[in-house]
C-alpha positions in Angstrom: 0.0 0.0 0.0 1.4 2.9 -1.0 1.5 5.9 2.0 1.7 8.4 -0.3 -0.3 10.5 -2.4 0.0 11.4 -6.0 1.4 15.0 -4.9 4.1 12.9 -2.4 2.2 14.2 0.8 1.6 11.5 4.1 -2.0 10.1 3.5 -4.3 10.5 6.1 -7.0 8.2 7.3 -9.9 7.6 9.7 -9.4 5.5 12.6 -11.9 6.7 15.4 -15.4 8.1 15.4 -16.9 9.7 18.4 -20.8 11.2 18.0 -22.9 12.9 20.1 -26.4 14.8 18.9 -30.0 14.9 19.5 -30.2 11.6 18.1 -27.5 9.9 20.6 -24.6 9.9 22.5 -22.4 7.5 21.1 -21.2 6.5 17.2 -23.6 3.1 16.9 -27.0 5.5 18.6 -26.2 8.2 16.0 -25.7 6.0 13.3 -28.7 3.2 13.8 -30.9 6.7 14.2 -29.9 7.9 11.1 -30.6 4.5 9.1 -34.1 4.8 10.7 -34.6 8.3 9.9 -35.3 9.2 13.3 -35.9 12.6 14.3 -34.1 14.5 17.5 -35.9 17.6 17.3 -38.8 18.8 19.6 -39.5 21.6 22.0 -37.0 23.7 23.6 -36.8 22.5 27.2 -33.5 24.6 28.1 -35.5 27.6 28.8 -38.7 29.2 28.6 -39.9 29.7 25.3 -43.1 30.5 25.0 -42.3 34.5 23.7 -39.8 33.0 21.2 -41.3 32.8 17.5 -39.3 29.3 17.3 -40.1 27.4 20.1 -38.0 24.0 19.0 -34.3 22.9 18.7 -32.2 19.6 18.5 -31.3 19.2 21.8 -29.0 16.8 23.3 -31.2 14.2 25.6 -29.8 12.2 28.5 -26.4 13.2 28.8 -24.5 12.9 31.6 -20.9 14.8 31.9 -20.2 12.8 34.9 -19.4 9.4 32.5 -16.8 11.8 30.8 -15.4 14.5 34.2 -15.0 14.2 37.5 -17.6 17.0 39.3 -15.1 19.7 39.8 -14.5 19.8 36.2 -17.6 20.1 34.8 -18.7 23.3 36.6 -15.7 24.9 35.0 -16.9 24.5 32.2 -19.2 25.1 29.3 -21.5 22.4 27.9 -20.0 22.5 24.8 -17.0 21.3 25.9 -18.4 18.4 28.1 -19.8 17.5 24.6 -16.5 17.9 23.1 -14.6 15.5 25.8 -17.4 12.9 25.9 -16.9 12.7 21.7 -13.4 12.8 21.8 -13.2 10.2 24.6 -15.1 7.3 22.5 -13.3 8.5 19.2 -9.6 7.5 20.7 -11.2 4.8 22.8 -12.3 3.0 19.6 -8.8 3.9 17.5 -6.9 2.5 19.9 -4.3 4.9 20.0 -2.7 4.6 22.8 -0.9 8.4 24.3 2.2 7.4 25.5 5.5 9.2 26.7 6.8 7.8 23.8 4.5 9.1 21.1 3.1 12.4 23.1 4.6 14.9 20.8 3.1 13.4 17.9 -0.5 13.0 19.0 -2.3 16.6 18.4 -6.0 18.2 18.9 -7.5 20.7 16.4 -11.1 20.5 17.9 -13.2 23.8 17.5 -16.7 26.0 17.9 -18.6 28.4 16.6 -19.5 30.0 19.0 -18.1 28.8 22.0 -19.4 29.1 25.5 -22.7 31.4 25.0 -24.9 29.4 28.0 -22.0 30.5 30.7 -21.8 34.0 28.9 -25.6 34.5 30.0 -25.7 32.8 33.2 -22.7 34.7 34.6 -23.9 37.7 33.6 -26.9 37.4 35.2 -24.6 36.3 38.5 -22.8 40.1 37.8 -26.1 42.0 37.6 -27.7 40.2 40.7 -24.9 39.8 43.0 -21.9 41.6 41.9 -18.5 41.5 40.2 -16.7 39.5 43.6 -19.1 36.5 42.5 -17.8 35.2 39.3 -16.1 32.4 38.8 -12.6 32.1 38.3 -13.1 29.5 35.8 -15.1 32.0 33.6 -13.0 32.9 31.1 -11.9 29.5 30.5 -14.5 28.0 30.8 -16.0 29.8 27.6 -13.8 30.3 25.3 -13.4 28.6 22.0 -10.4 26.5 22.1 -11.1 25.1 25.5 -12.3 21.6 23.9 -8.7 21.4 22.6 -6.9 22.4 25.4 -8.6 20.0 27.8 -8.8 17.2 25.5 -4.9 17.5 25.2 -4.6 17.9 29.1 -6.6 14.8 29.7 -5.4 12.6 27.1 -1.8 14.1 27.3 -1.4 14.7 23.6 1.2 16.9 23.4 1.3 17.2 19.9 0.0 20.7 18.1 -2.8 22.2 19.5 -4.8 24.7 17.7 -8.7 25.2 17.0 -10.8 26.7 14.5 -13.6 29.4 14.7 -15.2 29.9 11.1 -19.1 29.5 12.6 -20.7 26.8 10.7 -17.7 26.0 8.7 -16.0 24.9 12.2 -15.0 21.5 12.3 -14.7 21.1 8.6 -11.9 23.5 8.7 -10.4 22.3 11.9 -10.2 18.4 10.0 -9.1 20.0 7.4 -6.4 21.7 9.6 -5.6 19.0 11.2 -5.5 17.1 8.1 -2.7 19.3 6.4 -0.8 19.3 9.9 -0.2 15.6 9.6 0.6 15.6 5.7 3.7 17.8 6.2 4.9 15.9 9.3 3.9 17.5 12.4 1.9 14.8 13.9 1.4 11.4 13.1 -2.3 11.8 14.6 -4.9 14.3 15.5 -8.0 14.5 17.5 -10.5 16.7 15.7 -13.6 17.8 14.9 -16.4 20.2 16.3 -18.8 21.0 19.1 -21.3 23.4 20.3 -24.0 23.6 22.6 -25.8 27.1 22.3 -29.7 26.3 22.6 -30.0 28.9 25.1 -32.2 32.3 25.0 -29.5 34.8 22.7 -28.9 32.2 20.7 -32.5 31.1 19.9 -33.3 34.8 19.7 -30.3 36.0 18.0 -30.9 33.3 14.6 -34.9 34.1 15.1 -34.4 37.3 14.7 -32.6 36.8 11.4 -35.4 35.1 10.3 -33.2 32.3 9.7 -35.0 29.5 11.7 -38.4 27.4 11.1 -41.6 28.1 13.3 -42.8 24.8 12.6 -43.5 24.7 16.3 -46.5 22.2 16.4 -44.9 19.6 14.2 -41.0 19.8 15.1 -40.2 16.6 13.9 -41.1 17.4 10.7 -39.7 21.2 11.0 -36.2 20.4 8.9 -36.9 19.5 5.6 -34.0 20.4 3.2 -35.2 21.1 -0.2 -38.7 20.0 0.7 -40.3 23.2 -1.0 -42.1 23.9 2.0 -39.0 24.5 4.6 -39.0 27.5 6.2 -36.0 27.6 8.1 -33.2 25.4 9.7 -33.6 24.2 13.8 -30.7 24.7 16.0 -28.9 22.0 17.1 -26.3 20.7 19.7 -23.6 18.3 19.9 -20.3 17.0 19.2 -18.8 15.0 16.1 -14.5 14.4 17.0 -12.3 12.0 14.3 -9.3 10.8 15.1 -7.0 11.0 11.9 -3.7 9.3 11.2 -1.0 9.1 8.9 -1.9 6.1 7.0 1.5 4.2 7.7 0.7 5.1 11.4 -2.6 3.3 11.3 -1.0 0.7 9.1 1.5 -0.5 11.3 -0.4 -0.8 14.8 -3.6 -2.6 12.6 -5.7 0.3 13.2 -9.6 0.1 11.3 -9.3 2.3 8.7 -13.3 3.7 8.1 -12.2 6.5 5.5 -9.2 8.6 3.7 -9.4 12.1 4.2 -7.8 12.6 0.5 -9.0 16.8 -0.3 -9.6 19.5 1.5 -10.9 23.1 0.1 -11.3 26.2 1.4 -13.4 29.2 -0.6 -14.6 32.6 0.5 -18.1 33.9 -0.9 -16.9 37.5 -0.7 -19.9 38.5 -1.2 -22.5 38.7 2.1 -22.4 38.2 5.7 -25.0 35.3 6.1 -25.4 34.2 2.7 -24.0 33.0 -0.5 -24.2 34.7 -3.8 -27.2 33.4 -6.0 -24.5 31.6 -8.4 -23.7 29.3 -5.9 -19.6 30.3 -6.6 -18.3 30.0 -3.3 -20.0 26.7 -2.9 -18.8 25.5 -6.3 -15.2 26.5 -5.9 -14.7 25.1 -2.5 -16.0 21.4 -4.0 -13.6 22.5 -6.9 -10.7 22.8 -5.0 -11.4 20.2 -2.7 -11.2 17.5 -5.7 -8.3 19.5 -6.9 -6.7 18.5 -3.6 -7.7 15.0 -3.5 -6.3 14.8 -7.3 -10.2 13.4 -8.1 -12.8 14.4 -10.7 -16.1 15.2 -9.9 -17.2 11.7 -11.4 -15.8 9.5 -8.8 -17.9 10.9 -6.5 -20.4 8.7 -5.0 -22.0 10.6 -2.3 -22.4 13.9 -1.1 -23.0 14.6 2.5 -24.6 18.3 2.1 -24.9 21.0 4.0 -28.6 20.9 3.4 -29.8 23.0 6.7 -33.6 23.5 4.9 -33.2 26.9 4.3 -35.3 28.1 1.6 -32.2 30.3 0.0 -29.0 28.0 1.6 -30.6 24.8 -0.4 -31.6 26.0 -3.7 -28.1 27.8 -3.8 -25.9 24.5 -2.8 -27.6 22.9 -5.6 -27.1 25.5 -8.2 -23.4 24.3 -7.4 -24.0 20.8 -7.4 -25.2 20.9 -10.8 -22.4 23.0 -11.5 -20.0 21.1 -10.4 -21.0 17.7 -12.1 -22.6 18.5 -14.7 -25.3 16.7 -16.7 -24.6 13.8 -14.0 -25.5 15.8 -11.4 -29.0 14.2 -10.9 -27.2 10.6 -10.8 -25.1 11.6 -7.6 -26.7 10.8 -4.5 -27.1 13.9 -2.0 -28.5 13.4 1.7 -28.6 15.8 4.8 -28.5 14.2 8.1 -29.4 18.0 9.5 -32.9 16.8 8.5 -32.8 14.7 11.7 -30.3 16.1 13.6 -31.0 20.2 12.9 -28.4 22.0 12.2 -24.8 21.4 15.0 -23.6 24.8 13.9 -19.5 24.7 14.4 -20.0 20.6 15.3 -22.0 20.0 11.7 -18.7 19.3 10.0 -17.3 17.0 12.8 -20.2 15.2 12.9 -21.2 15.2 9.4 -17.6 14.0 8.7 -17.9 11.0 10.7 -21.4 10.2 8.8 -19.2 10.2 5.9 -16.5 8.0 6.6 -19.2 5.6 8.2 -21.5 5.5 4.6 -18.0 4.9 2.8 -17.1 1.8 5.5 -20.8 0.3 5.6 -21.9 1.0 2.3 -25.2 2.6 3.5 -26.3 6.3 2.9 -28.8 7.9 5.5 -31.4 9.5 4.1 -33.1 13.0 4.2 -35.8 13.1 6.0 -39.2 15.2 5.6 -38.5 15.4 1.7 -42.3 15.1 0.5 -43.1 17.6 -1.5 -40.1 18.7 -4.4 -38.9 21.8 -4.8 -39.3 22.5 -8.8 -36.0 24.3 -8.4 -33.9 22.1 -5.8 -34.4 18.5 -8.2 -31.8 16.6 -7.6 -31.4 12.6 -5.9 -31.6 13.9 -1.9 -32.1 10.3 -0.6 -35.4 10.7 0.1 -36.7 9.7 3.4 -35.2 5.7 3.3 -31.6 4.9 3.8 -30.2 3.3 0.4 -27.7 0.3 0.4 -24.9 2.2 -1.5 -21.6 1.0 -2.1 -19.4 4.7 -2.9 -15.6 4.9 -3.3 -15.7 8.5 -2.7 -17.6 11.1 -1.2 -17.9 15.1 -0.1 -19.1 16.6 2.9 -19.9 20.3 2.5 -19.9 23.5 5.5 -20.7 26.8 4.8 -20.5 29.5 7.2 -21.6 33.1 8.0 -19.2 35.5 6.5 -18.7 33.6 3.5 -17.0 31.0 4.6 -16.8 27.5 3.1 -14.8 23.8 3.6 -15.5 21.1 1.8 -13.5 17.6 2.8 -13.5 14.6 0.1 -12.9 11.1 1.7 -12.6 8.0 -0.5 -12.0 4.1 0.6 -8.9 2.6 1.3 
């Protein structure tokens, strides 16, 4: 096997998932969900919504930081990052890897959010208004702020390796694999833990995207609320979670008889440079990132099996990533299966790439494609193959998984078998 690529770069490979979202807390919940089509969106529980025009989210059900932290811990810090530790924890668990003295420097975390610790943002402030500056916590400031998922995961694992995070909202964890991705290819680790997580259904948030008119208010039927390119979606549903890879150099993986799920063979990177929340009506920035992706991977857009979308059921978002899926294969673009686990899931914000990554590399390694969900009326103008509703026994060699973000930001990873 041959542990280079066609540009003589280190290949890098899947070796760990971890996965935690409405639908479950572990890889196998998230993934038997998924197959089934189950939805993990209802009403928002968190807080009081009754005043909020969207009164539903994707939250996380059941969880328990305690499995994952010892008490002290978690009231340090955010939920986002007990999300983080819990995903990153089962991802190395099930690669294997052992962290050693030995191999410390060469283990690394690139594990990032959005938006970082908004719940502990509100509830401290509401601690400085009602009892004063003396009563914050010391553990404020870290406890919020973006890279913390990183830094803890390194201090609890004792990766010593690189240790970095992305912030590029929706585009999070795309970018960070990505990252990560690129950090092992020129030699600075031989591994990497990372991914996405966020955990932001809380009252700014909820009335921050509401009042963007950017989420449904398909509050008596939430289930059925995300419906990508179902021409009567009216918005995406905010979601929570955690989706962390564990990537190696292939030889790495190789050696130690690692499970390999996926190769990580492109990456891309655009910029829309056009609007803060939302791509041109070409669907360029969409189109080049996808572009440059394949460039990376040294594919063509006709080895692609599968594309995991970014699909969040916006009425704008959806018909504008499929102007650039059409674009970008061509007259086969209707023979390309395109699914978008947000459907079930709502959209994980900076975790969407994480954990939509991981859906990826599992479709390639089972030869199954989740569907999307909700799809039962077409959209004249969105009329491509979206998996509709039933999971299709697909066997793919390659596949994308897109993430666009506010400010024109967009990643786009290509995986293929091994």
């Amino acid at each position: 096997m041959d542990h280079l690529d066609a540009r003589g770069r280190r290949r890098v490979v899947v070796t760990g998932i971890g996965l935690v979202s409405p639908v479950g807390l572990t890889r196998e919940e998230n993934w038997d969900a998924l197959l089934a089509g189950r939805s993990g969106i209802g009403a928002i529980t968190r807080f009081d919504a009754a005043d909020y025009a969207c009164r539903i989210a994707g939250e996380v059900k059941g969880f328990d930081p305690a499995l994952f932290l010892d008490r002290k811990e978690i009231k340090k810090f955010d939920t986002f990052v007990h999300y983080a530790v819990a995903a990153a924890k089962e991802a190395l668990a099930e690669s294997g890897l052992a962290i050693t003295e030995e191999n410390a420097e060469a283990v690394g975390v690139c594990v990032g959010s959005g938006i970082g610790g908004l719940p502990l943002i509100e509830e401290t402030h509401k601690v400085l208004l009602e009892k004063g500056p003396r009563r914050i916590s010391p553990f404020f400031i870290p406890g919020l702020i973006a890279n913390m998922s990183s830094g803890l995961i390194s201090i609890l694992t004792g990766a010593k390796g690189p240790n970095t995070a992305t912030v590029t909202a929706c585009a999070t964890s795309a970018h960070a694999i990505g990252d990560a991705v690129n950090i092992i290819r020129r030699g600075d680790a031989d591994a990497m833990i990372s991914g996405g997580t966020e955990a932001v259904v809380s009252p700014l948030a909820v009335g921050g995207f509401a009042a963007m008119r950017a989420l449904s208010t398909r509050n008596d039927d939430p289930a059925a609320a995300s419906r990508p390119w179902d021409r009567d979606r009216d918005g995406f549903v905010l979601g929570e979670g955690a989706g962390i890879l564990v990537l190696e150099e292939l030889g790495h993986a190789v050696r130690r008889g690692a499970t390999i799920y996926a190769e990580v063979a492109g990456y891309g990177m655009s910029g829309d440079a056009h609007h803060i929340s939302a791509p041109s009506d070409d669907g360029d920035g969409p189109f080049r990132v996808m572009r440059n992706a394949l460039k990376d991977a040294g594919m063509e857009p006709s080895e692609v099996g599968y594309v995991n979308a970014h699909g969040t059921s916006t009425p704008h978002g959806d018909r504008i990533e499929t102007i650039a899926l059409k674009r970008l294969f061509g007259e086969g673009a209707r023979s390309v299966p395109v699914s978008s686990t947000k459907s079930m899931t709502g959209h994980l914000l900076g975790a969407a790439g994480g954990y939509e990554a991981g859906v990826l590399a599992l479709a390639i390694r089972r030869g199954v494609l989740p569907p999307t969900v909700n799809y039962t009326t077409p959209d004249p103008e969105c009329d491509l193959d979206y998996t509709p509703n039933v999971a299709r026994e697909v066997r793919v060699r390659a596949g994308l998984s897109n993430s666009f973000g506010f400010g024109g930001t967009n990643a786009c990873l290509v995986m293929r078998a091994v």
